[in-house]
C-alpha positions in Angstrom: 92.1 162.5 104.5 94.6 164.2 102.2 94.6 163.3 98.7 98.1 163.6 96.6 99.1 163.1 93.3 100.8 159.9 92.7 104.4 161.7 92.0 104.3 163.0 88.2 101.3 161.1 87.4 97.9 162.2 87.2 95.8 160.0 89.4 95.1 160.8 93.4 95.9 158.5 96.1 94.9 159.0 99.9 98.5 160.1 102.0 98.1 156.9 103.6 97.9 153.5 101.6 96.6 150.1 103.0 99.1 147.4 103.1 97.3 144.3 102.6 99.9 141.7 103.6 98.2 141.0 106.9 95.0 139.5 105.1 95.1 136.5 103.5 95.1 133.1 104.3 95.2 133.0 108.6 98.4 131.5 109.9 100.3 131.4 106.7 103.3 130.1 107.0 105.3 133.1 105.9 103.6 135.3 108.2 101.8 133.6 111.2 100.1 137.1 112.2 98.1 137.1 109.0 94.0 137.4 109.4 91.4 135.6 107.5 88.5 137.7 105.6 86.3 137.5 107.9 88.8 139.0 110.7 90.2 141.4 107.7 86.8 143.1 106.8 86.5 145.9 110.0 90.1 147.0 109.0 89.1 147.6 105.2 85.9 149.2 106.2 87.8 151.4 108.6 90.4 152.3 105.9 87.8 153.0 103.5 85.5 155.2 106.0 88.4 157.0 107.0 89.1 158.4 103.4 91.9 155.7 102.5 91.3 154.6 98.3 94.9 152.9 98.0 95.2 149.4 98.8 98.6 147.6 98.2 98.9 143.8 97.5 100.2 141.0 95.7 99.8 137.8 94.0 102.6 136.4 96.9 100.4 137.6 99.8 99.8 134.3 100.9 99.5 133.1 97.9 96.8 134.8 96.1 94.1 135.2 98.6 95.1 138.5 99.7 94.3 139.8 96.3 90.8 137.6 96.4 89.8 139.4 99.5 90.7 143.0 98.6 88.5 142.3 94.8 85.4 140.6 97.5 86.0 144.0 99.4 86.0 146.3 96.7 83.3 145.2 94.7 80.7 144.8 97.6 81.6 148.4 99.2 82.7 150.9 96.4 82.9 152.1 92.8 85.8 150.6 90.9 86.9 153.7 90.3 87.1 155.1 93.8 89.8 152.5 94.5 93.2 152.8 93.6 94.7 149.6 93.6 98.2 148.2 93.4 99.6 144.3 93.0 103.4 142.9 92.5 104.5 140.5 90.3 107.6 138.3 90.3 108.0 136.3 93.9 107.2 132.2 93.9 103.4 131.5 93.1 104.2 127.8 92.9 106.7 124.9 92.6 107.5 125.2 88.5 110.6 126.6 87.3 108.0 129.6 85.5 106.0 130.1 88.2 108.4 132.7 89.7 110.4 135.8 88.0 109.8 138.7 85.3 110.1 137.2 82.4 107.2 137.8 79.7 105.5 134.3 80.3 105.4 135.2 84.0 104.6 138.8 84.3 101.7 138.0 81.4 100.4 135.0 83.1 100.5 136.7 86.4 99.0 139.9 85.5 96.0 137.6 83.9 95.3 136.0 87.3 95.9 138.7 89.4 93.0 140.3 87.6 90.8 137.2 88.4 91.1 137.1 91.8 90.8 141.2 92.4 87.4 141.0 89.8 88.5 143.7 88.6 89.4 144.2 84.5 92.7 146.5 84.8 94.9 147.5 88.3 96.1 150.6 89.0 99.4 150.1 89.8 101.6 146.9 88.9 104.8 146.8 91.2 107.6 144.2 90.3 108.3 142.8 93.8 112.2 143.2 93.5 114.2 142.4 90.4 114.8 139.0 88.7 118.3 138.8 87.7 117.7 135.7 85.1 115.6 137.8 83.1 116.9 140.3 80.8 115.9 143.8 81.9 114.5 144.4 77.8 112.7 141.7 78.1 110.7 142.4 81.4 110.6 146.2 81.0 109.1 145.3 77.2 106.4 142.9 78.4 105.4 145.4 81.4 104.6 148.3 78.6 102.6 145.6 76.6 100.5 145.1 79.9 100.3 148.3 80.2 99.2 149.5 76.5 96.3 146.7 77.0 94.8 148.2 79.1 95.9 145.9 82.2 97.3 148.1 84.4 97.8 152.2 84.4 101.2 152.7 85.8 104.2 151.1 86.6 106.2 150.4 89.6 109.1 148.5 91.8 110.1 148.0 94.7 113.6 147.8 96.8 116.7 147.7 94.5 120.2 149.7 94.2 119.4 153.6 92.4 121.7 152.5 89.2 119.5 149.5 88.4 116.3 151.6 88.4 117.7 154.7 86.8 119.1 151.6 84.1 115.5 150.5 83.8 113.6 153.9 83.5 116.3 154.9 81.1 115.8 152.2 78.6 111.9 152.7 79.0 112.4 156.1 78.1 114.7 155.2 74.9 112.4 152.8 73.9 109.0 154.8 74.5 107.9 152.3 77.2 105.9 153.1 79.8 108.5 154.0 82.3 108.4 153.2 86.3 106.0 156.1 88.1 106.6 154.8 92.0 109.3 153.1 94.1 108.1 151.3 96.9 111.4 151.3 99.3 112.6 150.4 102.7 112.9 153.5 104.5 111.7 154.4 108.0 114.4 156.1 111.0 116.3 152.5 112.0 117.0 152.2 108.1 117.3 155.4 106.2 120.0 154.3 103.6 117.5 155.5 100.8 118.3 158.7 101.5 121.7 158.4 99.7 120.8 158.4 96.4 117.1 156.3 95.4 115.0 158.8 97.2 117.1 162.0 95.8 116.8 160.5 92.4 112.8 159.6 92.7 112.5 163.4 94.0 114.3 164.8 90.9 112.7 162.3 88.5 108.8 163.3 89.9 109.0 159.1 90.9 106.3 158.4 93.8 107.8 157.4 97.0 105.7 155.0 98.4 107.6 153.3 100.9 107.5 149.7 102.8 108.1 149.5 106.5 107.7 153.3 107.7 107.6 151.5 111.1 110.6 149.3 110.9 108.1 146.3 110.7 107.0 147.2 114.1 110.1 147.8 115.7 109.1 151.4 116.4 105.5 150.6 117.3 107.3 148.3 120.4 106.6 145.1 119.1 110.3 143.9 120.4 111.0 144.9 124.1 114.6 145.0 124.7 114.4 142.7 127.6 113.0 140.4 125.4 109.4 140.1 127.7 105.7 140.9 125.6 106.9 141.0 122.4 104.1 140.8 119.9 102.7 138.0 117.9 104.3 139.6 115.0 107.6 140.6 116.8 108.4 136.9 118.1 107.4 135.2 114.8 108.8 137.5 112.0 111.9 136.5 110.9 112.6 139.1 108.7 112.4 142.0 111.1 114.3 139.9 113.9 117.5 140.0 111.1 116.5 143.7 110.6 116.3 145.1 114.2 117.2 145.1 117.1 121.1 146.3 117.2 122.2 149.0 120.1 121.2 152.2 117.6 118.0 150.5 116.5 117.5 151.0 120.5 118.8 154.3 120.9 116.4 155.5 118.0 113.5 153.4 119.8 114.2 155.3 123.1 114.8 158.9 121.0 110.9 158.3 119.3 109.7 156.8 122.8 110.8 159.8 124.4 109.2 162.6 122.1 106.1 160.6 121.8 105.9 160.8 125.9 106.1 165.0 125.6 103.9 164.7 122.4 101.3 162.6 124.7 101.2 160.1 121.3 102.2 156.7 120.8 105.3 155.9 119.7 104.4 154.3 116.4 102.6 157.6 115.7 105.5 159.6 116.1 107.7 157.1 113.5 105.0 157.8 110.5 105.2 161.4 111.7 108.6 161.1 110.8 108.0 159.3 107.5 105.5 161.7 106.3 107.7 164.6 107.1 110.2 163.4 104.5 108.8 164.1 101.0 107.1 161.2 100.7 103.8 159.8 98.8 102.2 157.5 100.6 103.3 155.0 103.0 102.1 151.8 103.8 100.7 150.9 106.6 99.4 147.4 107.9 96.7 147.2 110.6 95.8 144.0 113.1 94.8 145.5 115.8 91.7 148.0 116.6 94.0 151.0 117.0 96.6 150.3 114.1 94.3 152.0 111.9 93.3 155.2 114.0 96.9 155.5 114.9 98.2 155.8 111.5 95.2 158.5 110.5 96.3 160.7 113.9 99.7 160.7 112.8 98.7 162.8 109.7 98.0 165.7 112.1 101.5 165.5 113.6 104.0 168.0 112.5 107.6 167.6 113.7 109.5 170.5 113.9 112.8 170.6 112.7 114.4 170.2 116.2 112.5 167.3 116.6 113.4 165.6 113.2 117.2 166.5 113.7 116.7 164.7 117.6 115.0 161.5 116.2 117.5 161.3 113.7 120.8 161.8 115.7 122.0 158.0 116.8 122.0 157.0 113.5 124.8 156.1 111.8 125.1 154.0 108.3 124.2 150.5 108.1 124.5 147.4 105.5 122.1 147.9 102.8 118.8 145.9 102.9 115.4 145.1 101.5 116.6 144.2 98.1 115.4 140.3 98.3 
């Protein structure tokens, strides 16, 4: 496993990083494909024997328990300090009118449980999980420094939202002498690659990590939703997200473009879309794992390296699309 600095900060994350959304509660209602802990545990143990230390969660993750089984996971089988770990704050945790958002109530009360159920005394990495638009960006971006100058968490960062709003945010950090946002954790894989406009130039010029969501169009790429409609996945027949994501006559042309190379490669497809991904610039992506040969899939990929014909190929039936990922 490589190691890599996470953008301009100091600390070392593996080139891959665990997505933890599949493990939680089994058969939450948000995301039917979901494992329980004890179906969870021979993914984490591969990740961990195959060199992987960064694990991405949060409190949503069916609704806590995510986060409980990556802090059973960590404390049983490593150091704390061998693990780099990451959590979000700001989607619904429960039915009051506080129990959602960024403002300082939230993000301080979250931040405070989240630490409960990881058993852990500070996290790595605290991600706001998109923007709250009824909180005042001073007042979020001034509570996230005080959780950060406790002690709480090390760095700072977010997730999907237009470049002018983060360059907004980092810029009043830096007037203020806040800790500023170190990663973004975008949308970006070949069916959606409107990042490349102007977040990911600016995170590359700003030394911002690039640690993106859905390298594999949320299994689109992988196959998980057959054009004819017949054995789609579990996944690709219940989530509704990707379904409004993918599936339009470029999605398709890409599909067959990646299908095609991986055939000559002698690689799966899904192999040959984090190929892409990690021939970009990027961190670390995220990768989720529910099946034996998610996990060994995502660690071959590392050793594929795309020439430039084939990146310009995989890239040539795309053309721009509406902008999403941003709720």
């Amino acid at each position: 496993m490589e190691y890599v600095k996470l953008g301009a900060a100091g600390v070392k994350v593996s080139k891959l990083c665990l997505g933890m959304m599949s493990y939680g509660t089994a058969g939450w209602p948000h995301h039917p494909w979901v494992l329980g802990e004890k179906d969870a545990q021979p993914f984490l143990k591969g990740a961990l024997d195959a060199g992987i230390n960064f694990f991405d969660t949060a409190d949503f993750y069916s609704v806590g328990v995510s986060e409980e089984i990556l802090g059973n996971f960590v404390k049983a089988n490593m150091k704390r300090s061998g693990a780099v770990i990451a959590t979000k704050v700001c989607l619904t945790m429960g039915d009051g009118p506080n129990d959602k958002g960024l403002s300082r109530k939230h993000i301080m009360e979250a931040i405070d449980a989240s630490l409960k159920r990881l058993k852990t005394d500070y996290v790595d990495l605290l991600y706001i999980h998109r923007l709250d638009h009824d909180t005042p960006m001073e007042e979020m971006a001034e509570a996230l420094n005080d959780v950060v100058r406790s002690g709480r968490a090390l760095y700072l960062g977010a997730s999907s939202m237009w470049a002018w709003q983060f360059a907004k945010v980092r810029e009043m950090q830096r007037a203020n002498g806040w800790a500023r946002f170190a990663v973004m954790q975008n949308f970006y894989n070949l069916c959606y690659r409107e990042e490349e406009r102007e977040m990911i130039p600016y995170c590359k010029s700003e030394g911002v990590a690039l640690v993106p969501w859905s390298p594999m169009a949320r299994g689109f790429l992988a196959g998980n939703k057959p054009k004819d409609g017949t054995g789609a996945t579990s996944r690709g027949q219940t989530d509704k997200i990707a379904q409004g994501y993918f599936g339009t006559r470029q999605d398709f042309a890409i599909l067959a473009r990646v299908e095609k190379l991986s055939e000559k490669l002698g690689v799966k497809p899904a192999q040959v879309a984090l190929a892409w991904v990690l021939a970009k610039g990027v961190t670390s992506p995220i990768i989720g794992a529910t099946k034996p040969h998610h996990l060994s899939d995502a660690v071959a990929a590392l050793d594929i390296k795309l020439t430039d014909a084939q990146i310009a190929s995989l890239e040539a039936p795309y053309a721009p699309r509406p902008v999403q990922g941003h709720s």
